[in-house]
N, CA, C and O of each residue as an XYZ file, in Angstrom:
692
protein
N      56.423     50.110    -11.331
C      55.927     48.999    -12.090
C      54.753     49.456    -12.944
O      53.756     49.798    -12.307
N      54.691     49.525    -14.257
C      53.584     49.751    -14.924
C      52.778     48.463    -15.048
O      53.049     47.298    -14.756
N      51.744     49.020    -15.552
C      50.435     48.239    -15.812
C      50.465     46.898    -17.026
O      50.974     47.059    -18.135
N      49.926     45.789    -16.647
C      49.985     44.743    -18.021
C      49.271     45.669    -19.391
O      49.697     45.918    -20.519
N      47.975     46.023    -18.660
C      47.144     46.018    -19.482
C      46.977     47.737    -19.822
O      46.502     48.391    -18.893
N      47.433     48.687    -21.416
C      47.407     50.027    -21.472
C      47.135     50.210    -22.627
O      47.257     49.415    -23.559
N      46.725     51.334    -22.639
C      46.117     51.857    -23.702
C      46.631     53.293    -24.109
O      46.372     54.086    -23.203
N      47.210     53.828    -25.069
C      48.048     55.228    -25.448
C      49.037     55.452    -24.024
O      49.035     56.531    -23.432
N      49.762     54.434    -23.632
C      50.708     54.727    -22.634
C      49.806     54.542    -20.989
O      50.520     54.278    -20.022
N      48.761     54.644    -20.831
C      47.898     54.290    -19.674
C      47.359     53.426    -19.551
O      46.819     52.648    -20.337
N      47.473     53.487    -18.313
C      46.891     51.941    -17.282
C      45.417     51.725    -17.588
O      44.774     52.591    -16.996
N      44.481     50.752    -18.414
C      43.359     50.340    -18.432
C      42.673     50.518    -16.964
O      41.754     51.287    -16.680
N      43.475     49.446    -15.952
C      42.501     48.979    -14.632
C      41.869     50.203    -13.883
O      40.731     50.182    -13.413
N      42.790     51.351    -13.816
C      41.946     52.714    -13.064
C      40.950     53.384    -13.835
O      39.871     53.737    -13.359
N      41.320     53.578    -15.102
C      40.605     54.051    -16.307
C      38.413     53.187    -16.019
O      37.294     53.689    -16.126
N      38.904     51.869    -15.675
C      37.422     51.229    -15.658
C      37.029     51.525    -14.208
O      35.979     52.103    -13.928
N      37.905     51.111    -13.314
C      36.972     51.505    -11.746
C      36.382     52.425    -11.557
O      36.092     52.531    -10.365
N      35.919     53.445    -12.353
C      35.282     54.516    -11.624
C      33.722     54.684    -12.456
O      32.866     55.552    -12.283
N      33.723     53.748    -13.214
C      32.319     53.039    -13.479
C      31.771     52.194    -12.494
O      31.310     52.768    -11.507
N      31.728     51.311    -12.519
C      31.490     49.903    -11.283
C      30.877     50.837    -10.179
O      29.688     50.995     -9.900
N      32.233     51.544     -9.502
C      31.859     52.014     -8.110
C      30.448     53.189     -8.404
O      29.337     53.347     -7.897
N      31.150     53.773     -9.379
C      30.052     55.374     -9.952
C      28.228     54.303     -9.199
O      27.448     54.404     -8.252
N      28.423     53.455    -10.359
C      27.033     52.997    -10.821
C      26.206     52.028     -9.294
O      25.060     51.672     -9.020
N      27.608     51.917     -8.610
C      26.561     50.439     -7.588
C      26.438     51.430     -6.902
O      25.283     51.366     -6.482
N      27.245     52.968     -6.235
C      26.594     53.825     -5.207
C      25.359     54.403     -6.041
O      24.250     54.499     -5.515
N      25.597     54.785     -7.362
C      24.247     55.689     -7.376
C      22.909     54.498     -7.631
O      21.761     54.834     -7.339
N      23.154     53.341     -8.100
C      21.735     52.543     -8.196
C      21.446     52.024     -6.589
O      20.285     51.742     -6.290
N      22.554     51.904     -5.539
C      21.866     52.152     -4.394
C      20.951     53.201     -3.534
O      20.047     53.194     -2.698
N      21.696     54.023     -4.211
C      21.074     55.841     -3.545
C      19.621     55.705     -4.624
O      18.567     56.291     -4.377
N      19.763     55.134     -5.398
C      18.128     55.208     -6.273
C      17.252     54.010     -5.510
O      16.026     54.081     -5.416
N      17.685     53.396     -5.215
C      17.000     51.808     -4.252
C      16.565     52.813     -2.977
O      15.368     52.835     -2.688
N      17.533     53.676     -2.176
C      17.162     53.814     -1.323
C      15.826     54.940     -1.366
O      14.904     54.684     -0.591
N      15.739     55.773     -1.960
C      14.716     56.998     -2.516
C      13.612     55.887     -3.171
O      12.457     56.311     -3.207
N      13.804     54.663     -3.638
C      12.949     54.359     -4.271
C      11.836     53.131     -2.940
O      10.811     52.483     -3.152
N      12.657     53.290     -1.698
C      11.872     52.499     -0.645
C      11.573     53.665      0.363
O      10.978     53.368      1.399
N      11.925     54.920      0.150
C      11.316     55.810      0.993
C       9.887     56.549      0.353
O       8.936     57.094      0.913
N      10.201     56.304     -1.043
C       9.107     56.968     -1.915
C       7.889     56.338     -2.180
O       6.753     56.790     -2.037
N       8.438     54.683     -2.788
C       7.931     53.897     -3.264
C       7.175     54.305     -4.962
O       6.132     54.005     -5.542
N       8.158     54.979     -5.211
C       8.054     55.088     -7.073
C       8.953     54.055     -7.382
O       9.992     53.756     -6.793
N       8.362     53.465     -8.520
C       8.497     52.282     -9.122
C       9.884     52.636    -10.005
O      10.842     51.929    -10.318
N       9.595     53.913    -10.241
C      10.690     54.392    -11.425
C      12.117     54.384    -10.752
O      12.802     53.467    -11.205
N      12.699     55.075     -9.886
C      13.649     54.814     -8.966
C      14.019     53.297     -8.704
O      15.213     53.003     -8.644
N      13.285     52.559     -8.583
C      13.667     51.005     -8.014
C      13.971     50.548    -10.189
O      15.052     50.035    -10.479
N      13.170     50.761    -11.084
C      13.900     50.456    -12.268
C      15.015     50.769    -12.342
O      15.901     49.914    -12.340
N      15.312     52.259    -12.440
C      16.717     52.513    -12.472
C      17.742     52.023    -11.556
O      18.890     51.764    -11.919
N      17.341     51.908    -10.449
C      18.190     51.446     -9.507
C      18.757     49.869    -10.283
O      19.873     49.418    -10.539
N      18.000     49.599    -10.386
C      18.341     47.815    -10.847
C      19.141     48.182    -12.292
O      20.278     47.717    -12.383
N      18.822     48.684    -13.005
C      19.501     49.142    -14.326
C      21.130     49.950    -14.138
O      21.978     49.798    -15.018
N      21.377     50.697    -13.045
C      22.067     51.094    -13.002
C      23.310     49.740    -12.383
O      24.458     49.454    -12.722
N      22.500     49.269    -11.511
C      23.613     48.057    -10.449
C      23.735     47.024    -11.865
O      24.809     46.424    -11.907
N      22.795     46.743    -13.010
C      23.253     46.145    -13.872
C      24.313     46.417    -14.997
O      25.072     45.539    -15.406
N      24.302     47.503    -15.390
C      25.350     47.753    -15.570
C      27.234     47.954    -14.938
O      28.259     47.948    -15.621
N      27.101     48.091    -13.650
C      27.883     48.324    -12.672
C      28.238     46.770    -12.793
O      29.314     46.579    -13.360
N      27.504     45.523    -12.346
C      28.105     43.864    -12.825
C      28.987     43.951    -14.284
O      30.063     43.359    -14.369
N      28.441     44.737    -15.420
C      29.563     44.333    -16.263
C      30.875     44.820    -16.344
O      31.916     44.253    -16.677
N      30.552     46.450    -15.831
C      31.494     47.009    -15.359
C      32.749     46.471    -14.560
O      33.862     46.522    -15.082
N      32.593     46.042    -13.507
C      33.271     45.197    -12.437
C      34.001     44.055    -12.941
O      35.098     43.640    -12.568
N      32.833     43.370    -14.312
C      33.833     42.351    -14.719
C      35.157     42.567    -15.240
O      36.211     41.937    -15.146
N      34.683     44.036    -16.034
C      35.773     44.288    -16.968
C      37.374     44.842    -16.461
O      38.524     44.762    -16.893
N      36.637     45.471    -15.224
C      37.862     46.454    -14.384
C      38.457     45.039    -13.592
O      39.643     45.117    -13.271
N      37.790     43.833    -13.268
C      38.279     42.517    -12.510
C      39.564     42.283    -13.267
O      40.763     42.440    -13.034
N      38.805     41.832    -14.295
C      39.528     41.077    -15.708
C      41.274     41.732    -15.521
O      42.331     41.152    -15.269
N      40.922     43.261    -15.795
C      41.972     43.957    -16.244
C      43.176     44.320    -14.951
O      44.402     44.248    -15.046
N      42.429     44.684    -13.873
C      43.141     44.078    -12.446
C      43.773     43.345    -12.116
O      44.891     43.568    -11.654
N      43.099     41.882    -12.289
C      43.895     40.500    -13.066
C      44.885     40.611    -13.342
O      45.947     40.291    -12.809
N      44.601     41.138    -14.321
C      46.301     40.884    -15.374
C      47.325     41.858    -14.783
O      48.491     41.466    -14.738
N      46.969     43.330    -14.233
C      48.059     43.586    -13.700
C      48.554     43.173    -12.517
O      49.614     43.682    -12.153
N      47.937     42.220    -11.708
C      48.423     42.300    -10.410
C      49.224     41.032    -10.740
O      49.999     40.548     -9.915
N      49.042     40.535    -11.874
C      50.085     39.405    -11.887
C      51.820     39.610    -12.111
O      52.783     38.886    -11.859
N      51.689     40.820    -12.642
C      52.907     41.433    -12.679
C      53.331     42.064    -11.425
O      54.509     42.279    -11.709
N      53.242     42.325    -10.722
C      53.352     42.829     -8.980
C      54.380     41.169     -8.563
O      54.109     39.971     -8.634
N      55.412     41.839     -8.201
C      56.821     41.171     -7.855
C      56.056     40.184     -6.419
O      55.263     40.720     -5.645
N      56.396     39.010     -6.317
C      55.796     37.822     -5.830
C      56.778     38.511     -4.366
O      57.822     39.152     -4.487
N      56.012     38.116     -2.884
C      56.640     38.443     -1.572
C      56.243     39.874     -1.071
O      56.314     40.193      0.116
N      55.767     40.811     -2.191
C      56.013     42.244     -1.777
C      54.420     42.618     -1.117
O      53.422     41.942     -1.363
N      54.434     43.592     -0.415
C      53.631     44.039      0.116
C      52.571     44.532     -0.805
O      51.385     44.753     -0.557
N      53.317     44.677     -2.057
C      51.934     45.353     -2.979
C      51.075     44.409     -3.427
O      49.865     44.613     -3.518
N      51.806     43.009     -3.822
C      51.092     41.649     -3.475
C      50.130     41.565     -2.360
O      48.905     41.648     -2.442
N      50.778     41.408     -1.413
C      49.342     41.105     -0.699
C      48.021     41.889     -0.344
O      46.939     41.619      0.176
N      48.768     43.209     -0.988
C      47.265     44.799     -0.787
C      46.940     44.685     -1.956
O      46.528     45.735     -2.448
N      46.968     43.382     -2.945
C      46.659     43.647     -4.558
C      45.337     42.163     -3.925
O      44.166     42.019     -4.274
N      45.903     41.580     -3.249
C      44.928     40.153     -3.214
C      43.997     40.964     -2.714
O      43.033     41.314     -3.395
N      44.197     41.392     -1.351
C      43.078     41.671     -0.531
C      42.222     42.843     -1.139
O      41.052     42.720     -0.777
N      42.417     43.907     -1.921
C      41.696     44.213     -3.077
C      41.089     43.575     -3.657
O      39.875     43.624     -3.460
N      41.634     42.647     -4.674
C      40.811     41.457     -5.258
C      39.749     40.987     -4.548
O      38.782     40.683     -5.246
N      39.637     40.838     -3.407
C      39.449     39.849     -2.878
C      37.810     40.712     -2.414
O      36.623     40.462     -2.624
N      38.556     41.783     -1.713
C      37.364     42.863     -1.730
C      36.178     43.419     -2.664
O      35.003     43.625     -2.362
N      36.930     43.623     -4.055
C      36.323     43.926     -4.867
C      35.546     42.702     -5.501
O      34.555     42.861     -6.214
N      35.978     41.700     -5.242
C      34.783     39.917     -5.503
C      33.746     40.118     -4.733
O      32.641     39.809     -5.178
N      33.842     40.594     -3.607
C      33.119     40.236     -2.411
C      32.177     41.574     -3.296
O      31.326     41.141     -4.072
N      32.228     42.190     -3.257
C      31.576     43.829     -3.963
C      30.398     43.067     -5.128
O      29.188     43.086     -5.352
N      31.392     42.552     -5.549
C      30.758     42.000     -6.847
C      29.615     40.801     -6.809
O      28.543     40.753     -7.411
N      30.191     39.882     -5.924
C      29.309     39.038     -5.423
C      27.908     39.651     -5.210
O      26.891     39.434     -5.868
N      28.134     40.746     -3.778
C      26.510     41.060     -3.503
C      26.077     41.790     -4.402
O      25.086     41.333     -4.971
N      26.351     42.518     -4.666
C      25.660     43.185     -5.836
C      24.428     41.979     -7.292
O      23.329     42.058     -7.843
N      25.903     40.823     -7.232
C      25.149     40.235     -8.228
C      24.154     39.602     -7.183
O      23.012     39.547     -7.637
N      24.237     39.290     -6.372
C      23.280     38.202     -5.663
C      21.711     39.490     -5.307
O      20.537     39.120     -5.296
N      22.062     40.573     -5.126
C      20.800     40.979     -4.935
C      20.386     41.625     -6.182
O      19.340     42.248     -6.364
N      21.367     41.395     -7.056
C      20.427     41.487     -8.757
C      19.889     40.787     -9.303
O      19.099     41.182    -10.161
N      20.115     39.076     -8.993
C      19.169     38.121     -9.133
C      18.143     38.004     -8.319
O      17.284     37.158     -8.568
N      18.047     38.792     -7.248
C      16.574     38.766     -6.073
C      15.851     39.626     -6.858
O      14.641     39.520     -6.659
N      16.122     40.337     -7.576
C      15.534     41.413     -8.246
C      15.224     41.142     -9.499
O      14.153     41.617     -9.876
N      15.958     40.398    -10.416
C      15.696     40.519    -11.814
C      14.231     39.403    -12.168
O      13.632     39.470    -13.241
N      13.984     38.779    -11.454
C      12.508     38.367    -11.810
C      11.244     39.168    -11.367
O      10.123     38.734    -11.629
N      11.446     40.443    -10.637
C      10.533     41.413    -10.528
C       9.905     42.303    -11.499
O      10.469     43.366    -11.756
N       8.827     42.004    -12.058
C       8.221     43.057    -13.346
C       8.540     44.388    -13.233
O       8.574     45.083    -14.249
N       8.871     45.028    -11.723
C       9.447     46.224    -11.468
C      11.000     46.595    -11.232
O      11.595     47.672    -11.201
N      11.435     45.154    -11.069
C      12.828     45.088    -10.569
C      12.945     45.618     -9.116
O      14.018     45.345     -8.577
N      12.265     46.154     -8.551
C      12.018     46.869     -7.169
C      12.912     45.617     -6.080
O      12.797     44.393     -6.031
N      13.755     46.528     -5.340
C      14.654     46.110     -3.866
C      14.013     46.177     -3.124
O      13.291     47.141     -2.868
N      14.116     44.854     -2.383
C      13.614     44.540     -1.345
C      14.260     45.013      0.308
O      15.448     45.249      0.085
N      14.097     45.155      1.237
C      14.628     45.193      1.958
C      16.208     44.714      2.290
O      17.195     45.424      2.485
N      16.106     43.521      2.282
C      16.952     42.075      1.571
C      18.573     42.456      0.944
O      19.706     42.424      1.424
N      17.924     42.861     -0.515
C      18.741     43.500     -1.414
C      19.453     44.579     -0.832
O      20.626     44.580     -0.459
N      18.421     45.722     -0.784
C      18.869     46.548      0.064
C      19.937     46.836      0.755
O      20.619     47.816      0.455
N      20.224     46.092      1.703
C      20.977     45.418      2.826
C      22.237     45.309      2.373
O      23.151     46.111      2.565
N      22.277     44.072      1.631
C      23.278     43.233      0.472
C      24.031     44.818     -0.335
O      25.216     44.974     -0.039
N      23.470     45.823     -1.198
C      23.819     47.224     -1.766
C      24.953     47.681     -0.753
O      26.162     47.831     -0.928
N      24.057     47.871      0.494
C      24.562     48.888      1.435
C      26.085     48.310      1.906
O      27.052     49.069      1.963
N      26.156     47.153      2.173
C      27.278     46.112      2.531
C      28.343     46.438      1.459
O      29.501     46.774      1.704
N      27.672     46.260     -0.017
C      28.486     45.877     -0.768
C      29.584     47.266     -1.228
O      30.721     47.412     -1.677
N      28.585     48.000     -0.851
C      29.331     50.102     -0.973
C      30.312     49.855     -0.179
O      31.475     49.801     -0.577
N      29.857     49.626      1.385
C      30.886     49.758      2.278
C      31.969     48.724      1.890
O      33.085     49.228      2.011
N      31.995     47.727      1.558
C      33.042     47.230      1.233
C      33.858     47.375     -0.326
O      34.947     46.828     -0.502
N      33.365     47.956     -1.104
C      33.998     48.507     -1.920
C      34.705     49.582     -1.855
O      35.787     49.742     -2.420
N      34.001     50.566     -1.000
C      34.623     51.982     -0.163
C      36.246     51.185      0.481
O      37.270     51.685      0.014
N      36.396     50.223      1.313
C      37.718     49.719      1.401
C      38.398     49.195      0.697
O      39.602     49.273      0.940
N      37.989     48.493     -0.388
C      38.896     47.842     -1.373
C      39.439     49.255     -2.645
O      40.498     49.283     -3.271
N      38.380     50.213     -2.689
C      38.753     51.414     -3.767
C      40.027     52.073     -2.736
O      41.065     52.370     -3.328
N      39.980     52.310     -1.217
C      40.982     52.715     -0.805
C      42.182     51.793     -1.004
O      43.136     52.415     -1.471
N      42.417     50.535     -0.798
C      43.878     49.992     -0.838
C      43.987     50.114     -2.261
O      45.074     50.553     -2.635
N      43.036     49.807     -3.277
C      43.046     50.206     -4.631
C      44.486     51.764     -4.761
O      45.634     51.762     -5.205
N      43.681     52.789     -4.170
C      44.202     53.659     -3.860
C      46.210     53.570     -3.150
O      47.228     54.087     -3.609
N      46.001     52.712     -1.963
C      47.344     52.646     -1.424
C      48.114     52.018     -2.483
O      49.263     52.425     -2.653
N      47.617     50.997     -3.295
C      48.593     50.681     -4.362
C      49.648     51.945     -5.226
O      50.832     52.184     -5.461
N      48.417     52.437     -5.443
C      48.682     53.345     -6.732
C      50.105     54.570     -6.105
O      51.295     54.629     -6.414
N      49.409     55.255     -5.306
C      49.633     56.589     -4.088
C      50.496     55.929     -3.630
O      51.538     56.504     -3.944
N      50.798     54.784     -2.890
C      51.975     54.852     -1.583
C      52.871     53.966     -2.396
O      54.074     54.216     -2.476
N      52.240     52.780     -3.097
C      53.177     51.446     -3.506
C      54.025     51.981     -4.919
O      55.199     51.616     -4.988
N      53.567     52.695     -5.869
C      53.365     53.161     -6.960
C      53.059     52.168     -8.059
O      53.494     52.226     -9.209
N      52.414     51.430     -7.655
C      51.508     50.069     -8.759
C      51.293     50.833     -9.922
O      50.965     52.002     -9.718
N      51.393     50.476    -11.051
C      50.512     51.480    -12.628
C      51.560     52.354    -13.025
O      51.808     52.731    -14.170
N      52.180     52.654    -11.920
C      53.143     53.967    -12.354
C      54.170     53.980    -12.862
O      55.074     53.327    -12.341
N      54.379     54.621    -13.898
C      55.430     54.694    -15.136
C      56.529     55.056    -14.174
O      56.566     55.563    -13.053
N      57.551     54.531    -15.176
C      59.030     54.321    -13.911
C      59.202     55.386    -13.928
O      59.458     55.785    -12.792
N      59.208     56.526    -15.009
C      59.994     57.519    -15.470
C      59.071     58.746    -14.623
O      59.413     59.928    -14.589
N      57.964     58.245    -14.028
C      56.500     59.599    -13.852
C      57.609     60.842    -13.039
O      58.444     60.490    -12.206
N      57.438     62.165    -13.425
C      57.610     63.117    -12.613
C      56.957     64.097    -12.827
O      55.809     63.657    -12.889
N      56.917     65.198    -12.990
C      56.363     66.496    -12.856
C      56.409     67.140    -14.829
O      55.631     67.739    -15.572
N      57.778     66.561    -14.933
C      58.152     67.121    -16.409
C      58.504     66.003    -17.300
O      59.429     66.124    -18.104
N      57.764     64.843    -17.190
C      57.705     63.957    -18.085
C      56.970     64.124    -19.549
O      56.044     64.935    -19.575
N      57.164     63.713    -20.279
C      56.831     63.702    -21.871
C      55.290     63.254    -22.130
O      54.992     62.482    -21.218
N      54.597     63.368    -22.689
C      53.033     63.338    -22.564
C      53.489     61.641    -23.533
O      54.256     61.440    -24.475
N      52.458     60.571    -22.614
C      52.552     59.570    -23.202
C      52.252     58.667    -24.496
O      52.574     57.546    -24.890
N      51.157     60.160    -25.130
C      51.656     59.198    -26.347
C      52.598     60.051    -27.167
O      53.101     59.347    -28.041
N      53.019     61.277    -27.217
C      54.355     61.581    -27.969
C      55.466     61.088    -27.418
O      56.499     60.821    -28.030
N      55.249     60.944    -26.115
C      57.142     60.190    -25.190
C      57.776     58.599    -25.488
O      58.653     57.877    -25.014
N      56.528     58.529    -26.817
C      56.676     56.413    -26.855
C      58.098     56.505    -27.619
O      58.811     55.509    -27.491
N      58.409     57.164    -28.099
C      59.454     56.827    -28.760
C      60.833     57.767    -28.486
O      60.832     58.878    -29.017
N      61.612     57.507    -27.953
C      62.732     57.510    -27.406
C      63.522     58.613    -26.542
O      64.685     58.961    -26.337
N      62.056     59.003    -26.107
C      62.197     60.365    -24.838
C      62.104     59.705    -23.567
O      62.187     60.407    -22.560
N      61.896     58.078    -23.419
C      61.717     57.765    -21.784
C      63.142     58.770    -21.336
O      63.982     59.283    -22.075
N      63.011     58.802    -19.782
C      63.678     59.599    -19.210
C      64.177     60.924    -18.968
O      64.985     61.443    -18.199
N      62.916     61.524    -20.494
C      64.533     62.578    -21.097
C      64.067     63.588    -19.489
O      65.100     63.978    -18.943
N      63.235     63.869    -18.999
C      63.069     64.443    -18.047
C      62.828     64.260    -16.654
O      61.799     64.563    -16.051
N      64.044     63.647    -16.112
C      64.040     62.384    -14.775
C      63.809     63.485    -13.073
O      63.195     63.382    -12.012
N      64.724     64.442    -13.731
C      65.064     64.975    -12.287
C      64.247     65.372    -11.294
O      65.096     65.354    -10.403
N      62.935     65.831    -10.570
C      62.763     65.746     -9.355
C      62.086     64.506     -9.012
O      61.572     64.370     -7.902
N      62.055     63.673     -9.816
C      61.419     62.125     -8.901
C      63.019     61.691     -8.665
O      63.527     61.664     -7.544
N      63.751     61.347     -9.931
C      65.126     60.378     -9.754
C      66.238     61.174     -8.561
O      67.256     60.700     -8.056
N      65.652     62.441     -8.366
C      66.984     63.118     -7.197
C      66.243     62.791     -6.442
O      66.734     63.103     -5.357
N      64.999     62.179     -6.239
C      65.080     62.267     -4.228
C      66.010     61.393     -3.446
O      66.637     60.440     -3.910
N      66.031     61.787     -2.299
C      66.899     61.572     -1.751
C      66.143     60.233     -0.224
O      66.907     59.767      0.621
């Protein structure tokens, strides 16, 4: 099943996740250096970085969205596509909630609080990037029907080479 949403033959939604996640672990790892240190500069960036990582998230949501609506209704990739979703909200949620504890701070500096809320929100993104993962890897969500080893590079293959090179995915047995 390929992707709703592509760009030169590729899937948008993987293309954005590795912003979001990049940015909320490293503006946590800067929160955390920045409450062992207590430099002000670390707790800015930290907040700058998790702010960017919120728009991020929206965009990779958005685009998630749209493909999981194409995911055949009953199937198992359905319900490891919700609970993703569902995961990656929850991600999104704390993150935003301890960016508003923060964004009226002249330093932006994490509180303990926040903190907390970061650390939660990693670990639960760490599970939703894995079924993210089982989609892709076990279900083959995103993946071009035709994908094998000696497929046609996607943007010269748009025009009327699908298949021309099927054989070790289409022979398995």
């Amino acid at each position: 099943m390929q992707a709703r949403i592509r760009v030169l033959g590729h899937p948008v939604h993987p293309m954005l996740v590795v912003f979001p996640l990049g940015l909320f672990v490293t503006g946590t790892i800067f929160d955390l250096i920045y409450l062992v240190s207590d430099n002000g500069t670390f707790a800015e960036v930290g907040f700058w970085m998790i702010s960017a990582g919120i728009i991020g998230a929206v965009l990779a949501a958005l685009t998630g969205f749209a493909d999981w609506t194409k995911i055949p209704s009953g199937t198992r990739a359905k319900r490891i596509g919700r609970v993703h979703g569902a995961l990656n909200s929850v991600m999104l949620v704390l993150f935003a909630i301890a960016w508003l504890v923060r964004v009226g701070n002249t330093d932006h500096a994490a509180g303990g609080g926040a903190f907390t809320l970061e650390v939660i929100a990693v670990a639960v993104g760490g599970g939703a990037a894995w079924l993210g993962g089982e989609l892709v890897d076990r279900l083959g969500i995103g993946v071009h029907e035709d994908a094998n080893p000696n497929s046609p590079s996607s943007i010269a293959g748009a025009g009327g080479q699908r298949g021309a090179a099927r054989s070790p995915r289409a022979s398995r047995t």
